[in-house]
N, C-alpha and C positions, 0 to 999 in steps of 0.2 A: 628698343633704343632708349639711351638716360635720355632724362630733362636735361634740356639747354640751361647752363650757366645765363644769366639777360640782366646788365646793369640797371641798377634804380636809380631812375633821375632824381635827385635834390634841385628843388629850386631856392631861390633867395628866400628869407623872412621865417623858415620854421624851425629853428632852435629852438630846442625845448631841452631845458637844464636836467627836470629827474631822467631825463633820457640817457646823462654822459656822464654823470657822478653816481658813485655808490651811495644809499643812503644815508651812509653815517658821516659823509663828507658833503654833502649837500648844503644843511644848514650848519656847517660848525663855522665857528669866527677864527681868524688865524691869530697864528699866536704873534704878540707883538715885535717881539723880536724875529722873526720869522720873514715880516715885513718887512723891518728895517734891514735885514739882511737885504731882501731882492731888489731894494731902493738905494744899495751904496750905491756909492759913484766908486769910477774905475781911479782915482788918484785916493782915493781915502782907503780904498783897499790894499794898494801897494804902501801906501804911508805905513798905515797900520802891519802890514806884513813884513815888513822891512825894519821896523820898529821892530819887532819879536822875532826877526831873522836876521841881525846885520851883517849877517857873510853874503846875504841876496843882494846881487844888483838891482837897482831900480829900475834902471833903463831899460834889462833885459825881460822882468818882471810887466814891464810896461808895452811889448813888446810882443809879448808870449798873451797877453789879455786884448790885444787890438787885430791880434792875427785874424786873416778872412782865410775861413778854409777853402778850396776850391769842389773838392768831393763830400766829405765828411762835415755835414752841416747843421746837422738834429743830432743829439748825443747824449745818451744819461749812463755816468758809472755807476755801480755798487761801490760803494767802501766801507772799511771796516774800521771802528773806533778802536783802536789798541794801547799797549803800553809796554814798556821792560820791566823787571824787576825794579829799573833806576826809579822810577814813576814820568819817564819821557814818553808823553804821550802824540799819535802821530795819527795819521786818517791814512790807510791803506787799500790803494785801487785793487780791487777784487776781480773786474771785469768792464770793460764799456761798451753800451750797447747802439745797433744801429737803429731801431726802433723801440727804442723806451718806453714803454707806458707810466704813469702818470697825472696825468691830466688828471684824470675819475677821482685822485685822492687830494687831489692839492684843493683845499679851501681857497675862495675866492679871495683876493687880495682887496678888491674893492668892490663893494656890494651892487654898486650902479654900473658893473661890468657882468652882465649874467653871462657871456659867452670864457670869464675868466680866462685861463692859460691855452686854450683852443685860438682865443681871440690874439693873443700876444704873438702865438709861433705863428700862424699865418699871419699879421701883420708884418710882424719883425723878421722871418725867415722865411715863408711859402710863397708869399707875393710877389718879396723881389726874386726868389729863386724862377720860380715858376709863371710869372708875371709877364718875364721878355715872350716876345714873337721868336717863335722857334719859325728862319729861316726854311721855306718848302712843304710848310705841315701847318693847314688854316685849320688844323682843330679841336678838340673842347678839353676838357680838364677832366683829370677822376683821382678817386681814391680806390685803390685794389688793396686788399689783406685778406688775413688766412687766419686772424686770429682778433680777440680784443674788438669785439664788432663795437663794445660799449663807446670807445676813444674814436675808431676807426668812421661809426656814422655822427660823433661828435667834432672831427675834423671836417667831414663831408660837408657839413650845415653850416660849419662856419668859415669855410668855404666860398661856398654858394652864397652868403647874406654878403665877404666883402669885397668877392669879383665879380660882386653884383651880375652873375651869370650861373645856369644850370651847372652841375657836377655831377659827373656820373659813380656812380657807388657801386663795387662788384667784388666778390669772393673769386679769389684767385689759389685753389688748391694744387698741390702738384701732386694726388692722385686722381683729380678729376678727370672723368672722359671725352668729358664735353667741355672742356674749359673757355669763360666770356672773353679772354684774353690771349691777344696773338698777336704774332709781331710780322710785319710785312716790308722789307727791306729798311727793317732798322727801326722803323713806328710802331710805337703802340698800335691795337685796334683789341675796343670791346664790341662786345654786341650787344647793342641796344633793342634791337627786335628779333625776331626769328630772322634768320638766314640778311641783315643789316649789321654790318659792323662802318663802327664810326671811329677815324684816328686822331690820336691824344698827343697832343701837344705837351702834356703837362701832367705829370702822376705823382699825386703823393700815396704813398706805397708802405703799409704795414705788414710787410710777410714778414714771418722768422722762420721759418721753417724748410729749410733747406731753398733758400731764395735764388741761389746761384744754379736751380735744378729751371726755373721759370725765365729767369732775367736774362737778357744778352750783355754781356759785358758790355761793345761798343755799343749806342742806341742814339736813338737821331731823336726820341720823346725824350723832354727833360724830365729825372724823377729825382725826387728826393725821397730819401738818398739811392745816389744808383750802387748797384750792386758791389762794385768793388769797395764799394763803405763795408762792405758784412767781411770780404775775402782776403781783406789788409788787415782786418782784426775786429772790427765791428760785431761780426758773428763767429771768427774764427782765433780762439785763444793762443793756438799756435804763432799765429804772424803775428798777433797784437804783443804778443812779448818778444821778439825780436824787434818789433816796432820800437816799441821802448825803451829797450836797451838800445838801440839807435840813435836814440833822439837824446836821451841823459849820455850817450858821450858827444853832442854838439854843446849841450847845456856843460858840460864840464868846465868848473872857473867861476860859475854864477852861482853859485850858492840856492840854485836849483835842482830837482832832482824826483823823477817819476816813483813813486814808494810803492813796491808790491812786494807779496810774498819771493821765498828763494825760487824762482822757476828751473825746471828742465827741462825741453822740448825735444823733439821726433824721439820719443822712449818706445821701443818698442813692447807689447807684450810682456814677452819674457824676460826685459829687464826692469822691472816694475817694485819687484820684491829687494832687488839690491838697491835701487833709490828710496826705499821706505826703510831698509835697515841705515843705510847712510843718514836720514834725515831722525834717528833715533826711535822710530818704529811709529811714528806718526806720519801722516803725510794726504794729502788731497791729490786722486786720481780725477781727471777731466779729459775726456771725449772732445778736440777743441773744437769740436762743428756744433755742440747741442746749445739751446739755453733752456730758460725756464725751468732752471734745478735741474732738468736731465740731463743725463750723461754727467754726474759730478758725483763721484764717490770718496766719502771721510776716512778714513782708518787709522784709527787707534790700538789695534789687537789685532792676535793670528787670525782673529775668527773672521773680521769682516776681511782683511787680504784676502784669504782663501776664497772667500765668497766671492769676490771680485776674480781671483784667478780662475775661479771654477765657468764662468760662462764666455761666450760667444760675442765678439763684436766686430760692429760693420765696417770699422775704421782700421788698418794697421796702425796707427800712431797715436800714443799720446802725449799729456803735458802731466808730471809729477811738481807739487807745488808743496815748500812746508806749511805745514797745518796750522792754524793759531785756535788753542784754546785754552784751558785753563793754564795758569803759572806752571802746576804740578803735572802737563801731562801735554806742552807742545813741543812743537816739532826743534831742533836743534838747526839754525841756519847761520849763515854768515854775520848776521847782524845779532846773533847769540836767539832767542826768546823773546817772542811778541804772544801777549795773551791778550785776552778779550776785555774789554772797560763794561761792556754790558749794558744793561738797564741799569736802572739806578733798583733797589732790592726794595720785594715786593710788602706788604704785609705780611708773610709769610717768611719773608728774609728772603725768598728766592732772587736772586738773579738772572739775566734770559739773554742771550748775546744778537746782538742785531745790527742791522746794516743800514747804510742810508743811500737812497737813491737821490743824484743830484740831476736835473735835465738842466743841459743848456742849449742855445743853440748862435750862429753864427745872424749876427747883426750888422748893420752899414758902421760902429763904432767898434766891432771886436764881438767877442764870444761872450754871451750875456748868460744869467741864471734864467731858468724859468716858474722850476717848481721842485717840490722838496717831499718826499714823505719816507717811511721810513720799514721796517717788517721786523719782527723777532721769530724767534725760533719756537718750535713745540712746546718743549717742554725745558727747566731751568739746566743752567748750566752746574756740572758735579767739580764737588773738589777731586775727588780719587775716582776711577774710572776701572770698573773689573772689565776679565775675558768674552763677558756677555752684554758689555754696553753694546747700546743703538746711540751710534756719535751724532748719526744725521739729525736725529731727532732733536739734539742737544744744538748743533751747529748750522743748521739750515735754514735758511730764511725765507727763499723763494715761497712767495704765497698760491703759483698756478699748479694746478692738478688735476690730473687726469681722472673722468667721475668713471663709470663702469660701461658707459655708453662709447667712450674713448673721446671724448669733447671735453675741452678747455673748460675748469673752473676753477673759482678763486677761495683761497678760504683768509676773509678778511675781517675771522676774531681775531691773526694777529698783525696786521696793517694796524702800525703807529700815523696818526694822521698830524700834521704841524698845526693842530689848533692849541686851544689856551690848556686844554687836556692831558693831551698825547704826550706833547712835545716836553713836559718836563721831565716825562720818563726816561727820557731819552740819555739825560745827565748832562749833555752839551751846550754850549754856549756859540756865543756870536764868534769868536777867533777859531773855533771849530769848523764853522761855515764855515770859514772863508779858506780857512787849510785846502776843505774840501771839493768848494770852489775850482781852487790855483790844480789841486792833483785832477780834479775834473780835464780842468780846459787842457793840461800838458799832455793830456792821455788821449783825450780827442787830437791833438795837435798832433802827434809821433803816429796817428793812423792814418790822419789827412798825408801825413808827409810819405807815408808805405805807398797809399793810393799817388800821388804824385810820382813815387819812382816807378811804379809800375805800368808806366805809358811811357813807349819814347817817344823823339820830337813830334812824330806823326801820326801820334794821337793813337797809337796801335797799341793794345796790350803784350806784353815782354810777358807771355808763358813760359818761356825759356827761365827767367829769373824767378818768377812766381813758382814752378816747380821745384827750383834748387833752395827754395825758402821754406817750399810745403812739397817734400816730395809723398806723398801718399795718392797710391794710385786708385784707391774706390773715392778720396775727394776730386783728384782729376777727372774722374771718368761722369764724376757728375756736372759738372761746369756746363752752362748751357753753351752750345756753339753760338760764335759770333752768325 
């Protein structure tokens, strides 16, 4: 027989920092403007945006920044610093995720805050989420994940120190045999002892990995986020771009507008090669169920297509996306040619193309920042690209990777961190933030509003609709039953 999965109690009082930060984030100082970014106010931001936007309404800008999400309440995109030939340079959402990590990189903001950005999202967003008496269920709190234990027993702790109460901490795999976590008409329940299971009131929840194989869509334990945050777009690429192109035809007239690569959705297979010759033989294939860099393949050349046509995947469907890299070798889309701004060029001259991760999350005043850091790619970015480049290598940012044992690691010599350091490599300035900001919060907003249409009045999930958004049937067949 396996070992039993058995939750660990966290009690109040034992935060301990080199616990939840990497160490090259630990002691760094942030960088000043970095600061004053997470310190605007919500009216200096619109001022200033509207200043440098004046086809933006303010009021709808003002609007769009005080929204309470009702599902989608923890949120960090990727974006990508870009430009045209013109030199219009723009911040382009790449992806938005339902469990972000983060925290581990973010320099503390204030040094007589050791539980730093741990302390803020449960203040500002776990407490009141999770805080209410859940109606017919008297019981305790946890945190379940599958991944990122660093973050995941860094939220547990701080936790436990400000609901001044135990929290239960437990790995929740979905090939486990034994698994600590069950649901019993609708509740959570971990198990806390051999053959002792205790129900949860209250879960905050870091799976990524096929989360909707574990979770019940409807559930009576409040979690943040529940699972229809991954399946409206959170974790699933597919719906998150119909999302958004949703929600920029409500913004139409506002001088707003969600900025992402050219998307194509439900492509099947075999029509993969005509959307890559269409989009001028460049082009980003994505899996929309994976993250952590998997399932995302570059192509620049016959070579790597092939390679992608030549194997086997789990999914019928995917998303074809144009490519952004260099001036001389990206993908041809509606909006002409977006290439990469890059690092700023190394001693060597080199330049490195990289992405920034923004977390925000939903507060009693609107959608607030939380934390900032940043990743670059392998190796520099090429002006001219032969039949035997490796793109990923050039264009990839994700820092998680799979070591030989098949478990999560990080390689964080290229994690740019927002201290006095990093951050000037970065080339960006404070109007940057805040672009990234505004594409942030619209893009969490167009998934809250998916997850909104996808329950009618009676709080039931509409399959019916959700299949005709996503009809792929090995992701149907994985959805966990209500």
């Amino acid at each position: 027989m396996s070992e039993l999965t058995i939750a660990q109690k966290i009690v109040p009082g034992n935060f301990e920092p080199e616990n939840h930060w990497y160490p090259k984030a630990l002691n760094a100082t942030i960088h000043p403007l970095i600061n004053f970014f997470l310190h605007l106010s919500k009216d200096r931001i619109i001022k200033r945006y509207c200043h440098l936007h004046p086809k933006v309404r303010p009021e709808v800008l003002g609007e769009v920044l005080k929204y309470q999400p009702k599902y989608f309440r923890w949120a960090g995109a990727d974006l990508m610093h870009v430009t045209d030939a013109e030199g219009n340079r723009k911040m382009v959402v790449i992806e938005n995720n339902s469990c972000p990590s983060g925290q581990k990189s973010m320099p503390l903001q204030d040094d007589n805050q050791e539980m730093g950005g741990y302390r803020l999202l449960v203040e500002r967003t776990i407490k009141p989420t999770l805080g209410k008496k859940v109606k017919g269920i008297p019981g305790a709190l946890a945190v379940i994940y599958d991944k990122n234990p660093m973050e995941a027993t860094g939220y547990a702790n701080a936790m436990a120190t400000l609901f001044e109460e135990p929290v239960h901490l437990i790995t929740y795999y979905h090939d486990d045999p034994n698994p600590g976590v069950r649901f019993e008409d609708g509740v959570m329940m971990v198990r806390t002892e051999t053959d002792t299971w205790t129900p949860i009131r209250g879960a905050f929840r870091y799976l990524t990995q096929k989360p909707w194989t574990r979770l019940p869509i409807n559930c009576k334990t409040r979690i943040l986020n529940p699972v229809v945050a991954c399946l409206a777009g959170g974790r699933n690429k597919m719906v998150a771009s119909k999302a958004y192109d949703l929600y920029n035809s409500t913004l139409d007239g506002s001088g707003l507008e969600i900025l992402t690569p050219e998307t194509i959705w439900d492509v099947s297979k075999e029509e993969i090669p005509l959307w890559v010759q269409k989009m001028g033989g460049q082009a980003v294939i994505k899996n929309p169920y994976s993250n952590a860099g998997q399932g995302v393949w570059t192509i620049v050349n016959d070579h790597e297509l092939d390679a992608f046509m030549e194997r086997d995947y789990p999914y019928g469907r995917f998303i074809v996306q144009s490519l952004i890299g260099n001036y001389e070798w990206s993908s041809t889309s509606a909006r002409g040619k977006f290439y990469h701004i890059g690092t700023m060029p190394s001693d060597k001259g080199n330049t490195y193309v990289a992405d920034i991760r923004l977390m925000v999350s939903a507060t009693e005043s609107g959608i607030r920042p939380i934390g900032v850091y940043a990743r670059r790619a392998l190796k520099p970015l090429l002006d001219q690209i032969s039949e035997s480049t490796d793109s990923w290598e050039m264009l990839g940012t994700n820092l998680s990777v799979k070591n030989a044992e098949g478990n999560w690691d990080t390689d964080t010599n290229r994690l740019l961190l927002m201290d006095r350091r990093d951050f000037n490599r970065l080339g960006i300035g404070l109007d940057d933030l805040i672009e990234a900001y505004i594409q942030t919060v619209l893009s969490m907003i167009a998934i809250d509003k998916m997850c909104i249409n996808l329950f009618n009045s009676k709080g039931k999930f509409r399959m019916r609709l959700f299949k005709s958004l996503n009809d792929d049937d090995a992701l149907l067949n994985e959805i966990m039953a209500p």
